[in-house]
Residue frames as qw, qx, qy, qz and C-alpha x, y, z in Angstrom:
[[0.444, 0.659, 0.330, -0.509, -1.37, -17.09, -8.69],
 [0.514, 0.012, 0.523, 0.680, -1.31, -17.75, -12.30],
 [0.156, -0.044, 0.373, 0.913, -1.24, -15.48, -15.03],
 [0.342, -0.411, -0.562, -0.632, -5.21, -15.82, -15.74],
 [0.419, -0.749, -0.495, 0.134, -6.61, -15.29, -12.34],
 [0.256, -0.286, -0.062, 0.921, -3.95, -12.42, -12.17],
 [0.011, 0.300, 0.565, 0.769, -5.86, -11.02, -15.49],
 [0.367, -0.638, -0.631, -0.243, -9.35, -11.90, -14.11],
 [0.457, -0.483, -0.561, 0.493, -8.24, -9.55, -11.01],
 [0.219, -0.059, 0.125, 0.966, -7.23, -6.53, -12.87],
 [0.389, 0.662, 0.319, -0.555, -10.05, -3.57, -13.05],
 [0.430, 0.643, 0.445, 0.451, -11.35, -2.88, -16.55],
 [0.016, 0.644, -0.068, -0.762, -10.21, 0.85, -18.08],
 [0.471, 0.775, 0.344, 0.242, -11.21, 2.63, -20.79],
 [0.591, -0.354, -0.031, 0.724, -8.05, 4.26, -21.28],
 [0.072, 0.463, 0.291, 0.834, -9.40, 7.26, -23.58],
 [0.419, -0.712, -0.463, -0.321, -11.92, 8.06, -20.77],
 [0.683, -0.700, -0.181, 0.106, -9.16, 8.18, -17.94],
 [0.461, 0.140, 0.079, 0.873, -6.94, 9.99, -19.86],
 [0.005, 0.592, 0.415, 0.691, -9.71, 12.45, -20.17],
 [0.582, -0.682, -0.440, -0.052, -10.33, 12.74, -16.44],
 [0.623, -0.507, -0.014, 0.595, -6.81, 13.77, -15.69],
 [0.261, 0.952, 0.158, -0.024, -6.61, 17.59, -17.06],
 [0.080, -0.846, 0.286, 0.444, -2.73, 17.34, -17.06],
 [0.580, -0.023, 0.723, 0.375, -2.66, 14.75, -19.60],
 [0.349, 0.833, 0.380, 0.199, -4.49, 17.55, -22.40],
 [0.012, -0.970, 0.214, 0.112, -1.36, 19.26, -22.28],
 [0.840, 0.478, -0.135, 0.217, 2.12, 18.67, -24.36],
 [0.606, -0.577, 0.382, 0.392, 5.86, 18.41, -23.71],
 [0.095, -0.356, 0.571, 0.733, 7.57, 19.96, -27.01],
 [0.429, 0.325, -0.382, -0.751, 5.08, 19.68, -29.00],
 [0.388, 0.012, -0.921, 0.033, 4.10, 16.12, -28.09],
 [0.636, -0.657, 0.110, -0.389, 0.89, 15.22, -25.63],
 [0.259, -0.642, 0.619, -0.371, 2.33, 14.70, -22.66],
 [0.902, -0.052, -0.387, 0.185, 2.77, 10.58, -21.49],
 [0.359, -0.699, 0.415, -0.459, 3.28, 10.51, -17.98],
 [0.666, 0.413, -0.617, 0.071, 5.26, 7.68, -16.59],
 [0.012, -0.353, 0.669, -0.653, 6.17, 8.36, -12.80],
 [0.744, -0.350, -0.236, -0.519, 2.40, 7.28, -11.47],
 [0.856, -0.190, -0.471, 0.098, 4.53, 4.85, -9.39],
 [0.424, 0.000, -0.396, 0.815, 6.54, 7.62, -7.22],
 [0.119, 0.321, 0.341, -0.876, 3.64, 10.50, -8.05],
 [0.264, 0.456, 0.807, 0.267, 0.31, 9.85, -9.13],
 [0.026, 0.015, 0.025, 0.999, -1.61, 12.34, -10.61],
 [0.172, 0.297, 0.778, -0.526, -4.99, 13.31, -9.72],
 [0.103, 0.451, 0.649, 0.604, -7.92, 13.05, -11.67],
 [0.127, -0.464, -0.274, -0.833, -10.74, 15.81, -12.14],
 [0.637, -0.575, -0.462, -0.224, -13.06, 14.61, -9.40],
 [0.639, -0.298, -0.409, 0.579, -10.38, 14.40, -6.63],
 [0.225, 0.174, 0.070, 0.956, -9.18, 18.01, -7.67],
 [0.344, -0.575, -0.280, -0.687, -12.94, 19.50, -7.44],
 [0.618, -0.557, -0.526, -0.178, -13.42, 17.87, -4.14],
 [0.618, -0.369, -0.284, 0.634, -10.64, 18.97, -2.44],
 [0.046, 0.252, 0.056, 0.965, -11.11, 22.74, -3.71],
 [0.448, -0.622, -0.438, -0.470, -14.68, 22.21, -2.67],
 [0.689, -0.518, -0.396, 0.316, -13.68, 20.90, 1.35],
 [0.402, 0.050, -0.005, 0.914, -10.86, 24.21, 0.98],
 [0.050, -0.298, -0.166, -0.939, -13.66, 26.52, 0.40],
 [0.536, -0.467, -0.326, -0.623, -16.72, 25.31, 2.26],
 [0.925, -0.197, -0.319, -0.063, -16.25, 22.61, 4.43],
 [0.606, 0.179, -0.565, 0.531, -12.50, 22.83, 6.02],
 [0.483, -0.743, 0.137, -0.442, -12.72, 22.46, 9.74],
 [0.060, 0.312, -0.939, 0.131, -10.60, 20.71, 12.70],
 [0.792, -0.116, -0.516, -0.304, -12.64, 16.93, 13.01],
 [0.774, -0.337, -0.472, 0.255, -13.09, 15.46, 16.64],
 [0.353, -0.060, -0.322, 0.876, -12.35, 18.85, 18.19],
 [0.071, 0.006, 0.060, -0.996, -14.89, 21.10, 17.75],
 [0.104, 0.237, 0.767, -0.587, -18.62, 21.69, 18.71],
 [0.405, 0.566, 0.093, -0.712, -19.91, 23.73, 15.99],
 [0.814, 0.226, 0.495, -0.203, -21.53, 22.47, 13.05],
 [0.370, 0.786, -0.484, -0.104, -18.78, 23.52, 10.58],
 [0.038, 0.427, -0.901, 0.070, -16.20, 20.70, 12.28],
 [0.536, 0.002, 0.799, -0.272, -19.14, 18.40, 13.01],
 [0.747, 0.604, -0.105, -0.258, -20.24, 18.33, 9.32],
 [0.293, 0.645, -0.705, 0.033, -16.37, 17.53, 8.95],
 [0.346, -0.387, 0.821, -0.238, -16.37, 14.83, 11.38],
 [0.821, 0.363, 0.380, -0.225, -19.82, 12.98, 10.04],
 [0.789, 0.570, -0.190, -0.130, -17.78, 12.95, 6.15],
 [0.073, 0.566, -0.817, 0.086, -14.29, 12.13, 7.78],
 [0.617, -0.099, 0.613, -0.484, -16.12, 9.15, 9.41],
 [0.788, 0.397, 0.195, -0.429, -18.00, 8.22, 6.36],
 [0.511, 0.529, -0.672, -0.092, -14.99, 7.61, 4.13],
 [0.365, -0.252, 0.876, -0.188, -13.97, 4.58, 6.91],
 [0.725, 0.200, 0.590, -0.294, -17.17, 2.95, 5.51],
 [0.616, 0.749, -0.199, -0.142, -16.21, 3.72, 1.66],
 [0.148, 0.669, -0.727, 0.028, -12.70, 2.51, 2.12],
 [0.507, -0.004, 0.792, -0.339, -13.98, -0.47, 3.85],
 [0.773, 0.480, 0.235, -0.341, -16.55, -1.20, 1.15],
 [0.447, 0.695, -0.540, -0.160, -13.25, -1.01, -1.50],
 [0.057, 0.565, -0.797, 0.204, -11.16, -3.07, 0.27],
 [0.776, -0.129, -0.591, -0.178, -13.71, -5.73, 1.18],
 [0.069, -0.440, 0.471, -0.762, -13.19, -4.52, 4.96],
 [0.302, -0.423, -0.852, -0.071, -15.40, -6.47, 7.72],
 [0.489, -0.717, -0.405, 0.286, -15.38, -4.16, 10.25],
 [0.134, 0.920, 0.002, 0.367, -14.98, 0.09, 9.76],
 [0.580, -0.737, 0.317, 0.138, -12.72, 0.17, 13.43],
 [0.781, -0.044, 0.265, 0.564, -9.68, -1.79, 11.13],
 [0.421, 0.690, 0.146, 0.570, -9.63, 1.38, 8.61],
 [0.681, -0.484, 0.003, 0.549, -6.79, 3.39, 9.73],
 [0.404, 0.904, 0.064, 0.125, -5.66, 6.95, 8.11],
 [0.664, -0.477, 0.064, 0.572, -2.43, 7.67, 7.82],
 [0.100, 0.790, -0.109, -0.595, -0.50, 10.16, 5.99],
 [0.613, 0.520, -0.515, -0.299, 0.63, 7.81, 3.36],
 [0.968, 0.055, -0.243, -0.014, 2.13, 4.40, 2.65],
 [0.593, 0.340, -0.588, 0.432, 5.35, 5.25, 4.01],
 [0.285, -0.505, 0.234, -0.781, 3.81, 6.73, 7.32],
 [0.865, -0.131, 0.051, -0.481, 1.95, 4.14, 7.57],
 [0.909, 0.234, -0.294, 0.179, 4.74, 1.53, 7.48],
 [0.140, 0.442, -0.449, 0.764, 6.87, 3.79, 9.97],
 [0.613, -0.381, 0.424, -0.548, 4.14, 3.58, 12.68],
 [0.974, -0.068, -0.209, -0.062, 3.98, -0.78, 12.15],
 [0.540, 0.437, -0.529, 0.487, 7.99, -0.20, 12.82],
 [0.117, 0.421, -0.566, 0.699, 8.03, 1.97, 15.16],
 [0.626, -0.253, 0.026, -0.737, 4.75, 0.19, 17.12],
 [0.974, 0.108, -0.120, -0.162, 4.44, -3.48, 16.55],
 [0.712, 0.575, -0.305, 0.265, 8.02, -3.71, 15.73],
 [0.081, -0.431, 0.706, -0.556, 9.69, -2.36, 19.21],
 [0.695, -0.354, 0.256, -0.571, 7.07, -4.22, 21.00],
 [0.969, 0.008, 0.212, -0.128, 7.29, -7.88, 19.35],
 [0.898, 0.394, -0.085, 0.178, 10.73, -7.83, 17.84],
 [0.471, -0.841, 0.261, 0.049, 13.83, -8.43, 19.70],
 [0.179, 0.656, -0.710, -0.184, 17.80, -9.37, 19.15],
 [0.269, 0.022, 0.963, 0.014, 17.84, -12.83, 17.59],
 [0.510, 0.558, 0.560, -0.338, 14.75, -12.36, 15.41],
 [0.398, -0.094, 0.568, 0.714, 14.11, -12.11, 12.14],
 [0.301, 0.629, 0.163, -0.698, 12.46, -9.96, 9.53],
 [0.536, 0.348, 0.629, 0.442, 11.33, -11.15, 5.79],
 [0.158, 0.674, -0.084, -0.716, 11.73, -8.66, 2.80],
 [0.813, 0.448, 0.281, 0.244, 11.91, -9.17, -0.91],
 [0.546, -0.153, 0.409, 0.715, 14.34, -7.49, -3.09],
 [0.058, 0.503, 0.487, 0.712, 11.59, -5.66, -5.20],
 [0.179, -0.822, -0.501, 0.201, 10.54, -3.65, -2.14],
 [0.031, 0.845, 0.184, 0.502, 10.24, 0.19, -2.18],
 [0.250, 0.365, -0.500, 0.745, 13.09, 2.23, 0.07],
 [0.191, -0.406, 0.266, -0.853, 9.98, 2.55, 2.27],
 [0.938, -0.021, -0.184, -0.291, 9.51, -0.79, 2.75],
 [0.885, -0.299, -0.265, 0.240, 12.64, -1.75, 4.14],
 [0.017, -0.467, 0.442, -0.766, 14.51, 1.66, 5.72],
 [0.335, -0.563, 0.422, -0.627, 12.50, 1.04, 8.77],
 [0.948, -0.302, 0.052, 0.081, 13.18, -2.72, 9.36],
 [0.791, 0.213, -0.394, 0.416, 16.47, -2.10, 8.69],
 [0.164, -0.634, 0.241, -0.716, 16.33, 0.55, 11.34],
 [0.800, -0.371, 0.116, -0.456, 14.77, -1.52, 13.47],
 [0.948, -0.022, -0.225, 0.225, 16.88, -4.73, 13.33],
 [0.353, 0.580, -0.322, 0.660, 20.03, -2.47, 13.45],
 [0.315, -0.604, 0.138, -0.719, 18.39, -0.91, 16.94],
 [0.789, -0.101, -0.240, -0.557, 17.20, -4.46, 18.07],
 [0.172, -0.450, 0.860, 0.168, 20.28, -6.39, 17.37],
 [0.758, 0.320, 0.487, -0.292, 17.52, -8.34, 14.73],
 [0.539, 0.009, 0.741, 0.399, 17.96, -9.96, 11.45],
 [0.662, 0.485, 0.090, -0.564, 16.76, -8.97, 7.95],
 [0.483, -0.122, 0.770, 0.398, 16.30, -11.30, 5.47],
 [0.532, 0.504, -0.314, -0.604, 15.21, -10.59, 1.57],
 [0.786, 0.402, 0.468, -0.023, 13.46, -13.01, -0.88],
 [0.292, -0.374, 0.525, 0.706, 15.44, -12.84, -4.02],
 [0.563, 0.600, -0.298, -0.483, 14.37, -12.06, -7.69],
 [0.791, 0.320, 0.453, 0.258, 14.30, -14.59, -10.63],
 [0.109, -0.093, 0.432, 0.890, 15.89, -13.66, -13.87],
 [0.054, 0.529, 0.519, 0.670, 12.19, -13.07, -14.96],
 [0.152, -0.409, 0.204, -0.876, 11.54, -10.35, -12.27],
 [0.707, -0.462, -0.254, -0.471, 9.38, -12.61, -10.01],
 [0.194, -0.696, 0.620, -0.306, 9.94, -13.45, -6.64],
 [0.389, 0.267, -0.878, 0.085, 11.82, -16.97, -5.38],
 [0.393, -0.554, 0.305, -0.668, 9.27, -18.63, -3.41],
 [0.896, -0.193, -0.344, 0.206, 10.94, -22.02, -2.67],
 [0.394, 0.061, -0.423, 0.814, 13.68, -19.58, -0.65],
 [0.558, -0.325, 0.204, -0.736, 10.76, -17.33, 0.83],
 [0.891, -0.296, -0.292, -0.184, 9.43, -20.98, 2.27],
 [0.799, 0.182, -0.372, 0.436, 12.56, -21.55, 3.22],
 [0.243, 0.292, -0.487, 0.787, 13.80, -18.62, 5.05],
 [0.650, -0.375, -0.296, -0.590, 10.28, -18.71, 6.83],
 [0.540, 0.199, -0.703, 0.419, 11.28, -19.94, 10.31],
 [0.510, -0.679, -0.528, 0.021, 10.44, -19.75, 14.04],
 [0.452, -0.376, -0.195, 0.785, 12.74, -16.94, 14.59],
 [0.071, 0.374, 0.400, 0.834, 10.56, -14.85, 11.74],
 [0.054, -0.405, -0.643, 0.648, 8.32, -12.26, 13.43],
 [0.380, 0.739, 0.237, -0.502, 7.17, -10.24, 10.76],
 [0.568, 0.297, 0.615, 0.460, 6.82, -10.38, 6.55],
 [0.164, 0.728, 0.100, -0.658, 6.84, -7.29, 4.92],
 [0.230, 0.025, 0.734, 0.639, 6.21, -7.43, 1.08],
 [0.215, 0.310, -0.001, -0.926, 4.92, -5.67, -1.65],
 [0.512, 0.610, 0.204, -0.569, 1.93, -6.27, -3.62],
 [0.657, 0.721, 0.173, 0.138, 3.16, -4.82, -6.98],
 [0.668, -0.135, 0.093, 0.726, 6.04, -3.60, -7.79],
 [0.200, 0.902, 0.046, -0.380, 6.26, 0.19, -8.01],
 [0.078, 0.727, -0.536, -0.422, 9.32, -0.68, -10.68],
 [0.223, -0.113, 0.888, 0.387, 9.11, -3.92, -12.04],
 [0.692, 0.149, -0.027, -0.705, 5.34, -3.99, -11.97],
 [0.164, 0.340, -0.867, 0.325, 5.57, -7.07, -10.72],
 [0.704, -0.416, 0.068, -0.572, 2.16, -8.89, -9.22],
 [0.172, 0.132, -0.942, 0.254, 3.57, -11.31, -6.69],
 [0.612, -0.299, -0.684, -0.261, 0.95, -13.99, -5.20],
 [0.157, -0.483, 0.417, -0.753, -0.05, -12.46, -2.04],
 [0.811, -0.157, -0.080, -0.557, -2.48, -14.80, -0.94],
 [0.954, -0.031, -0.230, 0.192, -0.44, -17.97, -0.96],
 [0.157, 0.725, -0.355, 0.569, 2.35, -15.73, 0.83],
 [0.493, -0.483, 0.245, -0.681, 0.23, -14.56, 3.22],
 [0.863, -0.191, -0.098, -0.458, -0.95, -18.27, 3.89],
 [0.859, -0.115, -0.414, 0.279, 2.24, -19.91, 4.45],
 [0.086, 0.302, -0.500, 0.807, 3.28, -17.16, 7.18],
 [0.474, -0.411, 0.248, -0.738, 0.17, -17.23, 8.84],
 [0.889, 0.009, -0.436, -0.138, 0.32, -21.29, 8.67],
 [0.594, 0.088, -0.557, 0.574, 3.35, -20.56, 11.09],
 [0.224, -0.819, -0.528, -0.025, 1.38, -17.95, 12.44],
 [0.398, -0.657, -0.194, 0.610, 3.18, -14.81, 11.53],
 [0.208, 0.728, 0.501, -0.420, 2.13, -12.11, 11.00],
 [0.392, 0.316, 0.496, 0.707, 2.35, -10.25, 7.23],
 [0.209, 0.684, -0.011, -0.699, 2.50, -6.15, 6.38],
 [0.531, 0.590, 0.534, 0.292, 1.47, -5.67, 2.56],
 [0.184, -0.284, 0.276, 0.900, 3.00, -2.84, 0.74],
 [0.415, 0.538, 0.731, 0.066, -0.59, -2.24, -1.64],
 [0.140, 0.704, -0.019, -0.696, 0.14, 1.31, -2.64],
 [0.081, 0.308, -0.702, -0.637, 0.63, -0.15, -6.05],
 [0.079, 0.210, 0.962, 0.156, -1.88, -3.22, -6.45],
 [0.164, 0.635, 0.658, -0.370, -5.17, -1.31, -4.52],
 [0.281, 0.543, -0.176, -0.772, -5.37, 1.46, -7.55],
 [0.167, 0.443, -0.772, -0.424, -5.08, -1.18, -10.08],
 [0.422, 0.039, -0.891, -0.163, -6.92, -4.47, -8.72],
 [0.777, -0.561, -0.232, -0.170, -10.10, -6.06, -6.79],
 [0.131, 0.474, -0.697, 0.522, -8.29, -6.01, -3.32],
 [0.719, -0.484, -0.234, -0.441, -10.00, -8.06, -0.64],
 [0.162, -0.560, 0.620, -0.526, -8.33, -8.04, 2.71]]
């Protein structure tokens, strides 16, 4: 992907407006406004989120898919509804693929501990990159370790992008499963999913996306 079609992917901000949205950024550090940095370990949450979840806390909080009365069915009908919103982002065909989990690393722990016993065994192999997030490759290395499986890592250029005449390369019939990020949560990094994705699935195997970085940031379309 080259630099302009990256561009052309990125969302448009008005960064005075979405500073304004996040109520701890109207507060200072010595005398200084604040300039928050971390957004890649802990994002912070803007006004809207903050109201809605005080709102569901005070009116609305029931258990979903458990309960008969119209307090948890009210809950179930809006848990539901997000499937079709999250879909709609994500350019989703079908609402049954959206999948909640507690987060991105949770959600990478169950592909391990699911997919991962089932289809990967000693003698196999596992692709990584080198710019992935601890929670991106603790549980393949768990998993090979357990397996008696391989891991292999894409290396880094010297300009922070990843090698992908040695990703082709290590690509192989003993590879069961690609796991790579997106974006870098530290280089910030936008690596060329798409043409990844397409020469693993050309061998026909199968690819996890790390997107906690990319899907805040860019059009995503699954």
């Amino acid at each position: 992907m080259g630099k302009k079609e990256r561009d052309n992917d990125m969302v448009e901000f008005d960064v005075e407006r979405i500073r304004r949205d996040f109520p701890v950024l109207s507060t200072s550090v010595n005398n200084n406004p604040l300039v928050y940095l971390d957004s890649g370990a802990s994002a912070q949450m803007p006004q809207s989120v903050i109201d809605r979840i005080n709102h569901y806390h005070q009116y609305e909080h029931a258990n979903i898919h458990r309960g008969v009365y119209q307090l948890s069915e009210q809950a179930t009908m809006a848990y539901e509804a997000v499937r079709t919103t999250v879909a709609s982002f994500l350019n989703v065909a079908d609402t049954s693929e959206i999948i909640f989990t507690k987060g991105t690393t949770h959600a990478i722990n169950l592909v391990a501990h699911a997919y991962g016993r089932k289809f990967v065994h000693a003698g196999d192999e596992i692709i990584v990159s080198h710019m992935e997030h601890h929670s991106n490759i603790v549980p393949w290395q768990q998993l090979c370790d357990e397996v008696g499986a391989t891991l292999k890592v894409i290396p880094i250029s010297d300009i922070g992008e990843l090698d992908l005449e040695v990703y082709g390369r290590l690509l192989s019939d003993k590879t069961k499963l690609v796991a790579v990020t997106h974006v870098s949560n530290v280089l910030g990094t936008i690596n060329p999913i798409k043409d990844m994705v397409a020469l693993a699935h050309a061998r026909e195997i199968p690819v996890l996306v790390d997107g906690a970085q990319g899907a805040p940031h860019m059009k995503v379309d699954v």
